[in-house]
N, C-alpha and C positions, 0 to 999 in steps of 0.2 A: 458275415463270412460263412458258406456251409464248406460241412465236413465232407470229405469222399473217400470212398477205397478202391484200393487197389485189386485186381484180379488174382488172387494167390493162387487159384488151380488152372489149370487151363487144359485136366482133365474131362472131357464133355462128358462122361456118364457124371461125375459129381459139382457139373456148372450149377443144376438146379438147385441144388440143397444149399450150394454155397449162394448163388441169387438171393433165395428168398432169404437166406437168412442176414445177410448183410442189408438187406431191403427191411427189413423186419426191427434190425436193430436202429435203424434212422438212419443210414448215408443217405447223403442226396446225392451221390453219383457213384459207379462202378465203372472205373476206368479199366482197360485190357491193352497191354503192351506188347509191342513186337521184338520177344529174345529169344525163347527155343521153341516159341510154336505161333502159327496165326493168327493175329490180334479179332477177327473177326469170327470167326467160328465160335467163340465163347459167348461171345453179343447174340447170335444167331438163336444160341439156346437160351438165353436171358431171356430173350427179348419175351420169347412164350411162356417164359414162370414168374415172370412179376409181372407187377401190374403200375407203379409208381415211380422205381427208382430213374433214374437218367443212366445213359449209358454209350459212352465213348470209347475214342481210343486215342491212348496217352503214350506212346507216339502209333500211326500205320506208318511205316517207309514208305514215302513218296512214288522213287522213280522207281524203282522195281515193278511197279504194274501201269499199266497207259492208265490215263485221265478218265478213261470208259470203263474200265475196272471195275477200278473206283468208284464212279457214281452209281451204277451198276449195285454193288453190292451193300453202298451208303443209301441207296433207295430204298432198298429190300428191308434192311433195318428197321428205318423210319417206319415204313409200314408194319411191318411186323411188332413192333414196338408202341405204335398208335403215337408219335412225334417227340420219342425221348432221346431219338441218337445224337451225338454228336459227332463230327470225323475232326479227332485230328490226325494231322502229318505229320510230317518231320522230314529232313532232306538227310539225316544220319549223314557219318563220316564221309572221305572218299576211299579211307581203305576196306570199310564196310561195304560202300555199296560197289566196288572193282572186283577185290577181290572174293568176299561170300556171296553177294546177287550177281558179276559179273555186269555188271548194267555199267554203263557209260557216266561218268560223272563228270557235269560240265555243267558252269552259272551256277551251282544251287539256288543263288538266290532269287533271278529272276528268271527262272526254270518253274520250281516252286510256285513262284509268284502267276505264272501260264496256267501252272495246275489247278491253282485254285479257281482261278476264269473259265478254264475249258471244263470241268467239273457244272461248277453254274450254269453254261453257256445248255451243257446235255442235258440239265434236270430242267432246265426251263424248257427247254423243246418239249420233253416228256409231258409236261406239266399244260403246258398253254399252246402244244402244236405247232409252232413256231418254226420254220425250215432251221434245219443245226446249217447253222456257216460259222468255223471258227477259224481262222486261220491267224497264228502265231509264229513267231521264232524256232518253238522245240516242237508242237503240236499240230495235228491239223483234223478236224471232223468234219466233216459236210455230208454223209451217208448217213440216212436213218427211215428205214423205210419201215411200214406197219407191222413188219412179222418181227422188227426186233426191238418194238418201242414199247417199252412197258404200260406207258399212259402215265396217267394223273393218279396222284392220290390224295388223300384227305389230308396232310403236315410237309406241306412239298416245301418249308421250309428248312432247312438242316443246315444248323450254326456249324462254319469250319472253324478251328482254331490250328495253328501250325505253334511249332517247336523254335525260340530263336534263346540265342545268348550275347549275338553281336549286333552294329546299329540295322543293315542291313534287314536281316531278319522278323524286328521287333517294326519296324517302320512297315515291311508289308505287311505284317498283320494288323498294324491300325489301318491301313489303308483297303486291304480288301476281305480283313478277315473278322469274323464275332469273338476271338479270343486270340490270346498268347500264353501256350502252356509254356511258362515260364521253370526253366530245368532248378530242381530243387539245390541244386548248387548256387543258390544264394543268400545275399543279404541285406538288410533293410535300407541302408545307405546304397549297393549297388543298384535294388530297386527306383530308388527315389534319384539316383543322380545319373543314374545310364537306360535301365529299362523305361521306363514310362514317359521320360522324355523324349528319345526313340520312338516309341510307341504313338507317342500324343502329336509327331509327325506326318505320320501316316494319318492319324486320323483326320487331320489339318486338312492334308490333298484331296481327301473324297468325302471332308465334309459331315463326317462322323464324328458322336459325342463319345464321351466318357461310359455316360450308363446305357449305350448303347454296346458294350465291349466288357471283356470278362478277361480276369486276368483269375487263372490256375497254376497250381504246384502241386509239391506237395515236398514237405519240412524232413528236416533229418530235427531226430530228437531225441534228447538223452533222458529216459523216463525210466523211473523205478521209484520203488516205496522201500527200498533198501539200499546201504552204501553197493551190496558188491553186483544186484542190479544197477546200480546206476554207474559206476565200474566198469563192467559188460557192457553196457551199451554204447560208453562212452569209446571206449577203444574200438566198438561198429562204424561209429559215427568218422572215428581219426583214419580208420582205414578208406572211407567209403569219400572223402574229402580228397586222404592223397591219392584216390584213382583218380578221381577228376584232375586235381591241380598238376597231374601228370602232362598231361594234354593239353595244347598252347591252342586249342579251341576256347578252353574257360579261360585263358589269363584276364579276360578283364575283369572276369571275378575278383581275381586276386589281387590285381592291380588298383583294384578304386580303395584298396587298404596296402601299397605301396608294398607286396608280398610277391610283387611277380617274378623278383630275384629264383623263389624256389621252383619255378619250373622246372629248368635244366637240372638241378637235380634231383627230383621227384622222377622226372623222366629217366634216368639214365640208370636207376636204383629199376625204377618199371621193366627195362630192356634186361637186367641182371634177375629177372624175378627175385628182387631183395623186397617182399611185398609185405616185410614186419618191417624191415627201416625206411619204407616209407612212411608206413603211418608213423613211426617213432620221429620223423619230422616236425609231425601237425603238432604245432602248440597248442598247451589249453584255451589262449588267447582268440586262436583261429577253431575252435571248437565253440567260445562264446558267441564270435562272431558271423559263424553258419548253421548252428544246430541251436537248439531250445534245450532247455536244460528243467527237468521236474519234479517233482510225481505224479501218479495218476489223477488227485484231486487236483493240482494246479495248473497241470500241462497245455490244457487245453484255455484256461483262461491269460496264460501267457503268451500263447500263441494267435487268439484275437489281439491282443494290445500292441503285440510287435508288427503286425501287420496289416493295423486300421488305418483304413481310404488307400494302401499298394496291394491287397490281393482280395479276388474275390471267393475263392474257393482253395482249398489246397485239401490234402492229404497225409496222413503220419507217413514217413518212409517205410515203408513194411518189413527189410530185414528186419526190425528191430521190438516187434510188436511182441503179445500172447497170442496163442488161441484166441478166437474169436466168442468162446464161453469163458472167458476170463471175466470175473464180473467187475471186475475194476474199468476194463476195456467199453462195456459196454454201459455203465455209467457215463463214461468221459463223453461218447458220442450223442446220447441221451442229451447231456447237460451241453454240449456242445453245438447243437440243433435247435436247441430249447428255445 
């Protein structure tokens, strides 16, 4: 299993300093997320100040940009990068993408499932010359004339991974995708008894193995080298549980441990911004059973054993980290790469 981090700045005058230096302590990937700023623009400057680490995105929103976008600016990457990008997607909420992108939410899932084909369908034209003819359901290309074809490049390769939590989701991505970043809102049992069988559907249909497929997170974790660190983080961890179990999107999280009673009122406590007696919901029991629990010397060798042969990469949940000159921090990843 490798370690990755998360993009904490998404300030671009200090992407490089943060690159290299996250590249420098040993992540094997630098994921960038889409919340208060453009998941790609941060990649863009990576890409020219390291030279090793991988570099994704944990989630881009989908439908908010056409499929030409997209590949578009996941080509530019890869090149730029010399073949370390990853894209993934996500099809986010429908009050997300109506209401804050105003975009059309309809199918997510097999919308989604179009994107990732017509994406393929433009890099291979680029790539091999190929007349673009896609015609789909949500999509359609068939224009691509010299002045606007980037060409070939040297890693015209680029692994997609999408975002799923229900069956839907995890089945297209065994079936047409190189991963599934699996939302850190889980647990080794939902893993084993809903994700990956799911998942190992999809790969069924098109014929796709196991270690051809990358399963990604990244952990909520309760770490400190003292009680009232571990204290603090632990009531991070309860709060950041009942936002998700707020939302009848994760109930199957909560469901494959017979919890799904608390939705409704996790939700209605959510609509009252009561967002301390939410967490004061979460049992310690539902803390065992989504977060890791440590200190900085064990943390990390807990988190291989909980999740050997269900994940292949994950990430610490970052509200909950030091500095990145915490030398405790940088031991873990050290030893955790090793």
């Amino acid at each position: 299993m490798k370690l990755d981090a998360s993009m904490l700045t998404h300030d671009l005058s200090s992407i490089p300093q943060y690159a290299r230096k996250v590249e420098a302590m040993g992540y094997d990937c630098l994921w960038s997320s889409e919340t208060q700023h453009d998941p790609y623009l941060p990649l863009a400057v990576a890409a020219t100040t390291t030279e090793r680490i991988k570099l994704g995105t944990a989630i881009a929103v989908a439908f908010p940009r056409s499929p030409m976008i997209t590949a578009y600016i996941a080509w530019d990457l890869q090149k730029a990068s010399g073949g370390r990008m990853i894209l993934g997607l996500g099809s986010q909420v429908k009050g997300h993408n109506e209401r804050r992108f105003s975009v059309k939410f309809e199918s997510p899932g097999p919308k989604l499932r179009e994107q990732v084909l017509a994406i393929r369908t433009i890099w291979n034209c680029w790539q091999t010359g190929a007349k673009l003819d896609f015609k789909g359901e949500f999509y359609r290309f068939d224009l691509m004339t010299p002045m606007f074809n980037p060409g070939p490049i040297e890693h015209p390769r680029i692994p997609i991974y999408i975002s799923g939590v229900n069956a839907y989701m995890c089945r297209v991505a065994g079936e047409v995708c190189e991963g599934l970043h699996v939302h850190p809102f889980n647990s080794p049992k939902y893993l084993r008894e809903c994700v990956l069988p799911w998942t190992e559907e999809g790969m069924r249909k098109s014929g796709r193995k196991r270690g051809d497929f990358t399963y990604a997170t990244s952990t909520f974790v309760v770490v400190g080298d003292t009680n009232a660190e571990l204290a603090a983080n632990k009531r991070l961890v309860k709060e950041q549980i009942a936002f998700y179990a707020s939302m009848r999107t994760y109930q199957p999280v909560l469901s494959a441990h017979g919890w799904q009673d608390i939705v409704p009122h996790l939700h209605r406590k959510s609509v009252d911004g009561d967002w301390k007696g939410m967490a004061d919901l979460i049992t310690d029991e539902m803390v065992d059973t989504y977060a890791v629990t440590g200190t900085y010397a064990t943390i990390g060798q807990k988190i291989r054993e909980r999740y050997a042969g269900l994940l292949d990469r994950t990430a610490l949940y970052q509200t909950q980290l030091p500095n990145l000159d915490d030398p405790r921090l940088v031991r873990l990843v050290k030893e955790f790469n090793q």
